[in-house]
C-alpha positions in Angstrom: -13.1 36.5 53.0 -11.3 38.4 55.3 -13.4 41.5 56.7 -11.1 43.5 59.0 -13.4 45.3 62.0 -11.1 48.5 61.5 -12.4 51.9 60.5 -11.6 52.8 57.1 -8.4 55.5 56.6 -11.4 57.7 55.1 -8.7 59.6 53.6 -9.4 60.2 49.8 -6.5 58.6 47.8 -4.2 60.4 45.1 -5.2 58.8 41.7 -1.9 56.8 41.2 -1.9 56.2 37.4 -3.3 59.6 36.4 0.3 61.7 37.2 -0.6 65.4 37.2 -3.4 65.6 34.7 -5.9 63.7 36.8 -8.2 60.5 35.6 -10.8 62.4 34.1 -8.1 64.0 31.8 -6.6 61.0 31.1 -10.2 59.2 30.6 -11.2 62.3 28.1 -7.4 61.7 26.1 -8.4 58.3 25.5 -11.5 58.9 24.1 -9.1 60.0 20.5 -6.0 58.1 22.2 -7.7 54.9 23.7 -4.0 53.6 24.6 -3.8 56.2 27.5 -7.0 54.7 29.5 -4.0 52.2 30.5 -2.7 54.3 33.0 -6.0 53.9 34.3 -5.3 50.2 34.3 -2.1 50.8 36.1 -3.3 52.8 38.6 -6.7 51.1 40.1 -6.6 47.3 38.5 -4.5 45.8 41.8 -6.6 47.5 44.2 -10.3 46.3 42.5 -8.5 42.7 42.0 -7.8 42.7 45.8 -11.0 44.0 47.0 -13.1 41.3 44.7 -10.6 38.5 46.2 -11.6 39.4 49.4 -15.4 38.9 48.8 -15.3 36.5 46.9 -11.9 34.4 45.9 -9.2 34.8 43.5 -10.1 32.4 41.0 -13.3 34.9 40.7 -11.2 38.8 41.2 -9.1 37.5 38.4 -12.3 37.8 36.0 -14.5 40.5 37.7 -11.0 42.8 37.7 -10.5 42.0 33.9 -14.3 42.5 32.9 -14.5 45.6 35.2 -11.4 47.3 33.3 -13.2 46.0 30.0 -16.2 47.6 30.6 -15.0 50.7 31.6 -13.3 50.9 28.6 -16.2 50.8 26.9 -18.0 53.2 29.1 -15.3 56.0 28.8 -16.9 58.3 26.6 -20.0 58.2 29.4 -17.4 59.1 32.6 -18.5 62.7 34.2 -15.6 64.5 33.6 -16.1 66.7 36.6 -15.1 63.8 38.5 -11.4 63.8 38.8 -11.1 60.6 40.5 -12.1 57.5 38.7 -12.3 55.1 41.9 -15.6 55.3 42.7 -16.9 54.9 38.8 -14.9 51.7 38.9 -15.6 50.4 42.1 -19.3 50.7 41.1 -18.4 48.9 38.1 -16.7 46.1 40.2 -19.7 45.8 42.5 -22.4 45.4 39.9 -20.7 42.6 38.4 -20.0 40.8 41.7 -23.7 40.9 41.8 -24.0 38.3 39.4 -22.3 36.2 41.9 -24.3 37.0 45.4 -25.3 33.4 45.8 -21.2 32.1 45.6 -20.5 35.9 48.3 -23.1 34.3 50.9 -21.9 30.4 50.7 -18.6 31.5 51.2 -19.5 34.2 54.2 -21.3 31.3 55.9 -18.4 28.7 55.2 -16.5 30.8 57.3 -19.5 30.3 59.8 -19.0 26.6 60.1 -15.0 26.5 60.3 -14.3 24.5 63.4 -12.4 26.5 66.4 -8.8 24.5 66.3 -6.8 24.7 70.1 -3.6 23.8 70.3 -2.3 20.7 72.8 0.0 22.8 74.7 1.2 26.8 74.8 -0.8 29.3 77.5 -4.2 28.9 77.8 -5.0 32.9 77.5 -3.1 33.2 74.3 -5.2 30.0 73.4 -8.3 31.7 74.7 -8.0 35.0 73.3 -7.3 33.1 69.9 -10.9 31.1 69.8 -13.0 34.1 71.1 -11.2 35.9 68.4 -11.8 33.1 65.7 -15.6 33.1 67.2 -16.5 36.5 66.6 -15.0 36.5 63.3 -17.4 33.4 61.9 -20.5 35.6 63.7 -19.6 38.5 61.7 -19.3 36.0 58.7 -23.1 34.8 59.7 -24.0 38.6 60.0 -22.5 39.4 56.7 -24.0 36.9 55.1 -27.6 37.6 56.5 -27.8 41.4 55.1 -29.6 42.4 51.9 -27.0 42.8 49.1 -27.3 46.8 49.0 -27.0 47.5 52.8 -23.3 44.6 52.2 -22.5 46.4 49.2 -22.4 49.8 51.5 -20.9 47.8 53.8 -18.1 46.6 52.2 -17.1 49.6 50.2 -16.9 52.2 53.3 -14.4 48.9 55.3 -13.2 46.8 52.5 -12.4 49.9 49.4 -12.2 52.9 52.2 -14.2 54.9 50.5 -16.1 57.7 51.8 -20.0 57.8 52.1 -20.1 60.0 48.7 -17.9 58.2 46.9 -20.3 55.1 47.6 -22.9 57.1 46.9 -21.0 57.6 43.5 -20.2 54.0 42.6 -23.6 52.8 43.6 -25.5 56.0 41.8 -27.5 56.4 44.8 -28.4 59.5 46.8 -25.9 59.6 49.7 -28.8 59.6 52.3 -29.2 56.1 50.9 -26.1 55.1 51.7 -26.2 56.9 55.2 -29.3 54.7 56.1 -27.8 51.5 54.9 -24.7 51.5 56.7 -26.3 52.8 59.6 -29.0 50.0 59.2 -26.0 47.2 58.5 -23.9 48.3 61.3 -26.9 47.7 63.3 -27.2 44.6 62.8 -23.2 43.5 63.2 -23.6 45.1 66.4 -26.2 43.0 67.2 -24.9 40.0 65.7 -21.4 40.6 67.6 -23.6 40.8 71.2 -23.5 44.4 71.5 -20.1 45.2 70.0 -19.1 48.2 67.7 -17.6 46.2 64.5 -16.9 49.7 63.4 -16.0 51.5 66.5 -14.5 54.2 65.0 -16.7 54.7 61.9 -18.5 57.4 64.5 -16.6 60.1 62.4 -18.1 62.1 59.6 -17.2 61.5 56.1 
């Protein structure tokens, strides 16, 4: 998995599939016209593929996407209509059923931990250098990763891997947002820690 140490955009994104109705119009139409809840599908099911890829693996997005877009099918008649963007609802989705695979999300985070550092024979030695402390950090934020509790990675991971903002985790993960306030705060901690020091999220400082 690839977990880039930039801050999110934080910027709420314009629902692609919805046009100018909006999800939760769409999501309502399809309760009497369930072939509209595919412009749902168009809109988000890339975007929760690649996100489950990158915690877990392809092989695995492939089926977590499909069952994620199934289920909220199902669900559709439950969505809060006063919700206009479905993102959150679905990345919630997403994230409860990668929890069925936590044990597969931590082998492969500390897989990345035991990659060997390759150096080239020849080319500059800072380039080189540069390179390996790079490729170090990265496996000691794997470790780090690997050793949280699964609801302060599941914060984690939304806010840097989806960009969402701390209430739209707080929607997907049906939690109050103080919640997710204290876990992030608590994981970022411990990356910092884990990194020697070093803001993994330097410019998360900014309020959401």
């Amino acid at each position: 998995m690839t977990v880039t140490t930039d801050a999110p955009a934080g910027a709420e994104q314009t629902p692609a599939g919805a046009g100018e109705t909006g999800d939760a119009s769409v999501i309502e139409r399809s309760w009497h016209e369930p072939e509209r809840f595919g412009a749902i599908f168009d809109a988000y099911f890339a975007e929760i593929h690649r996100y489950v890829a990158r915690r877990l693996d392809a092989q695995a997005a492939d089926d977590i996407a499909a069952e994620t877009f199934h289920a909220a099918f199902r669900q559709r008649r439950s969505y809060d209509l006063s919700r206009d963007n479905a993102r959150p609802w679905l990345y919630g989705i997403a994230t409860n059923l990668i929890g069925r695979y936590r044990r597969d999300e931590v082998r492969k985070l500390r897989a990345l931990r035991r990659l060997p550092v390759e150096r080239d024979a020849g080319g500059d030695e800072e380039r080189i250098d540069v390179r390996v402390s790079a490729h170090a950090a990265r496996r000691s934020l794997a470790e780090a990763l690997a050793g949280l509790p699964a609801g302060q990675r599941d914060v984690l991971l939304l806010i840097v891997l989806a960009e969402l903002t701390h209430d739209q985790v707080a929607e997907a993960l049906d939690v109050p947002a103080g919640t997710v306030s204290s876990r992030f705060d608590r994981a970022r901690r411990k990356l910092r820690k884990a990194l020697g020091g070093t803001n993994p999220l330097r410019d998360e400082e900014r309020t959401r």
